[in-house]
BAFI-3210 file (N, C-alpha, C; in Angstrom, 3 decimals, decimal comma, padded with zeros to 6 digits):
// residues 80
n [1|2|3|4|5|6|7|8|9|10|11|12|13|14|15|16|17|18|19|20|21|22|23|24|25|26|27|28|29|30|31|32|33|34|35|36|37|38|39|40|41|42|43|44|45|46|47|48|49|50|51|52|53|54|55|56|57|58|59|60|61|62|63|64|65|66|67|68|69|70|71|72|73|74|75|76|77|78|79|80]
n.u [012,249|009,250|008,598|006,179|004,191|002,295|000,401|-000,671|-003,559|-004,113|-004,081|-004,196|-004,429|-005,192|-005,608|-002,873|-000,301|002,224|003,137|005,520|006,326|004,735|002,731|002,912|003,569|004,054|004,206|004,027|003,228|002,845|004,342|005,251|004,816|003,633|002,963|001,725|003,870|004,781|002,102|-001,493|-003,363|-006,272|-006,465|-007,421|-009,004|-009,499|-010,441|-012,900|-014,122|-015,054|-013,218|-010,681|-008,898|-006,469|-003,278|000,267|002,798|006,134|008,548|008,995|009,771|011,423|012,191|012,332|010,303|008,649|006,868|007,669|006,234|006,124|004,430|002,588|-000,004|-001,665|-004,642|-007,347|-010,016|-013,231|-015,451|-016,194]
n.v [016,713|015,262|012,316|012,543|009,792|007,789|004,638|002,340|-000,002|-001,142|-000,869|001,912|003,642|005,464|005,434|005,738|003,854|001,677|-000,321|-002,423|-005,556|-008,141|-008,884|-007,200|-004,074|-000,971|001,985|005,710|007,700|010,476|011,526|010,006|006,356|003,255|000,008|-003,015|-006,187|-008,647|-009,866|-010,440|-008,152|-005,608|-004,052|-000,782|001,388|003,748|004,978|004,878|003,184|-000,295|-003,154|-004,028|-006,162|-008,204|-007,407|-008,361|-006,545|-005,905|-004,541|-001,414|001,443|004,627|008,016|011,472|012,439|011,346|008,001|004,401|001,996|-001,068|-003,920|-006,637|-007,887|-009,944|-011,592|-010,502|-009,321|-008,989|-007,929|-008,844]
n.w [019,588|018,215|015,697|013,042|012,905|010,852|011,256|009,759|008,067|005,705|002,253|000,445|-002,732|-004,284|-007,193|-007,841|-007,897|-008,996|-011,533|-011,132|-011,897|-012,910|-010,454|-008,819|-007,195|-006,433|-004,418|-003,699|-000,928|000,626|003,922|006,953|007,213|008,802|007,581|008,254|007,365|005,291|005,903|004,679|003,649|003,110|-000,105|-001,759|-003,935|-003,009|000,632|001,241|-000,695|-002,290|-001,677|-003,436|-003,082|-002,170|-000,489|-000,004|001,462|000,799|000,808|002,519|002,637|004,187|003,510|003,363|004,257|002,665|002,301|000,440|-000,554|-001,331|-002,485|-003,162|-004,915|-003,920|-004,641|-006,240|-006,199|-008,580|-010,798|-012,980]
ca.u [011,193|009,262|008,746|004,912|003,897|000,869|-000,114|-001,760|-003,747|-004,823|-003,481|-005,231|-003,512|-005,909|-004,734|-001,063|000,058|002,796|003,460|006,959|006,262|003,514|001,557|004,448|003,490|005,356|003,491|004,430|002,717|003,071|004,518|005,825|003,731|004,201|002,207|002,355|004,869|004,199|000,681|-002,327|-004,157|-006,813|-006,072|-008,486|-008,890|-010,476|-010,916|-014,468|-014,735|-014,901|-011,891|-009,834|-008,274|-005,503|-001,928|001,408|003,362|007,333|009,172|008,320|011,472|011,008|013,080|012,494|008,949|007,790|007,067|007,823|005,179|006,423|003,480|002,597|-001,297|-001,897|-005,839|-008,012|-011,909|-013,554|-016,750|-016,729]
ca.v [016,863|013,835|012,763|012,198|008,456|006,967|003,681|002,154|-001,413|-001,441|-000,065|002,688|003,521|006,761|005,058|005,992|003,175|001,839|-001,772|-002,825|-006,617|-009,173|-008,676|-006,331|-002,711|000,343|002,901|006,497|008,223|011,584|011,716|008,678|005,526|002,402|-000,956|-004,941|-006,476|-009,853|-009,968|-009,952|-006,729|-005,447|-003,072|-000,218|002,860|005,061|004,498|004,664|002,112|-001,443|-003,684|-004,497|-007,602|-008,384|-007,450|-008,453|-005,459|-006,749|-003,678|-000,105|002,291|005,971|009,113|012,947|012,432|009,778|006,773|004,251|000,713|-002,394|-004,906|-007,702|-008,259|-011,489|-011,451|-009,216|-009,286|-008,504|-007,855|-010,080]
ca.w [018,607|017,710|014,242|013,239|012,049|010,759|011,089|008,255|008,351|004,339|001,182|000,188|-003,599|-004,752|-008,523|-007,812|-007,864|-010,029|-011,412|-011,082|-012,949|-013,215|-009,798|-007,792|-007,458|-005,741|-004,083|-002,785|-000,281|001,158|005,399|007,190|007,251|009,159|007,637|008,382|006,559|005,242|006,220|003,939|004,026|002,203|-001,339|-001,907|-004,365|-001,807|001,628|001,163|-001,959|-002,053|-001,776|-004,987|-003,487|-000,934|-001,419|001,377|001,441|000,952|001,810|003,462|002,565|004,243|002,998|002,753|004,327|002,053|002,279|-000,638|-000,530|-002,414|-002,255|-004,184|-005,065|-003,705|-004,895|-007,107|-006,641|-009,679|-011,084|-014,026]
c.u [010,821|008,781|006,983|005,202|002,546|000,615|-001,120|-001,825|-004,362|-003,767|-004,875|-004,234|-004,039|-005,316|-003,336|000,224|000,873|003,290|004,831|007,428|004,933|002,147|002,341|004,026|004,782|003,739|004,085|003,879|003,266|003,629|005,178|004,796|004,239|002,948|002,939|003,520|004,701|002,681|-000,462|-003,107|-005,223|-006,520|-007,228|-008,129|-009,289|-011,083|-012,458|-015,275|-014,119|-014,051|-011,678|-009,270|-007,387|-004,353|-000,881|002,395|004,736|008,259|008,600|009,788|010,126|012,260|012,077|011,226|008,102|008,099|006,823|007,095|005,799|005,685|003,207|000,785|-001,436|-003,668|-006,486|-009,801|-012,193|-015,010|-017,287|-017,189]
c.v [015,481|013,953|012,078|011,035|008,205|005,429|003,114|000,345|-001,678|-000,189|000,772|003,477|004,977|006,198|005,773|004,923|002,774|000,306|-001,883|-004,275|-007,110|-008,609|-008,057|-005,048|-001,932|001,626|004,124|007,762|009,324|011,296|010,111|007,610|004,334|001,209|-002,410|-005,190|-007,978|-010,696|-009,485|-008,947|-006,110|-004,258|-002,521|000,977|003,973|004,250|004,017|003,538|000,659|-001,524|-004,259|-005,725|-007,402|-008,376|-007,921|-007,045|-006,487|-005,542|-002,044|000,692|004,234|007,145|010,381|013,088|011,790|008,393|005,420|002,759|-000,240|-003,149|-005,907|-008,205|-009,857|-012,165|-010,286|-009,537|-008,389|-008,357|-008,679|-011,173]
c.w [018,080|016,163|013,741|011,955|011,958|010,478|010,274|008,701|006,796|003,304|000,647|-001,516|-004,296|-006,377|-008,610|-007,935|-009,208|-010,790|-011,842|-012,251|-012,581|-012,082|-008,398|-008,438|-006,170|-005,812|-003,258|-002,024|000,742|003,111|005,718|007,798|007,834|008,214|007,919|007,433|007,122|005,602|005,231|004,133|002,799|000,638|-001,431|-002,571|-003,238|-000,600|001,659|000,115|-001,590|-002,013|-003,118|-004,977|-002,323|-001,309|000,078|000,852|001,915|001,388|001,581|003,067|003,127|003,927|002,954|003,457|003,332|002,644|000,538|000,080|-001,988|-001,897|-003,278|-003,555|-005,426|-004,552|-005,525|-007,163|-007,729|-010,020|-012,148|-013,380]
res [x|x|x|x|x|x|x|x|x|x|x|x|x|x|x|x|x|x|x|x|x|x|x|x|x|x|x|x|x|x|x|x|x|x|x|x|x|x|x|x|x|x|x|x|x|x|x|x|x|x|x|x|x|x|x|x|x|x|x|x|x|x|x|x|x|x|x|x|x|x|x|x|x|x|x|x|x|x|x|x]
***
């Protein structure tokens, strides 16, 4: 029986997201997810909405059918 993965190339956060300290979040997403690690990638509320900024994802932990996202928001586009 294999075990289903999804490949992810962007953070996608639906505001779930959780801040850990300064510019270090934690994110946990439903099924098992693979992303880059150490590589800038883009941050986004909704697939469909602009980008928020660029974060490196520092570690990926999976359990129970989650997956748990520690990233660190390298950049923040803004509107001001």
């Amino acid at each position: 029986m294999g075990m289903p993965l999804e490949l992810n190339t962007m953070i996608v956060t639906k505001g779930r997201e959780k801040r850990i300290e300064e510019n270090l979040f934690s994110l946990e997403k439903e099924g098992y997810r693979l992303y880059p690690i150490d590589i800038p990638i883009e941050v986004k509320r909704a697939i469909e909405s602009e980008s928020s900024g660029v974060g490196v994802i520092r570690k990926v932990e999976w359990q129970g059918n989650t997956t748990v996202v520690t990233y660190q928001l390298v950049s923040l586009n803004s509107t001001n």
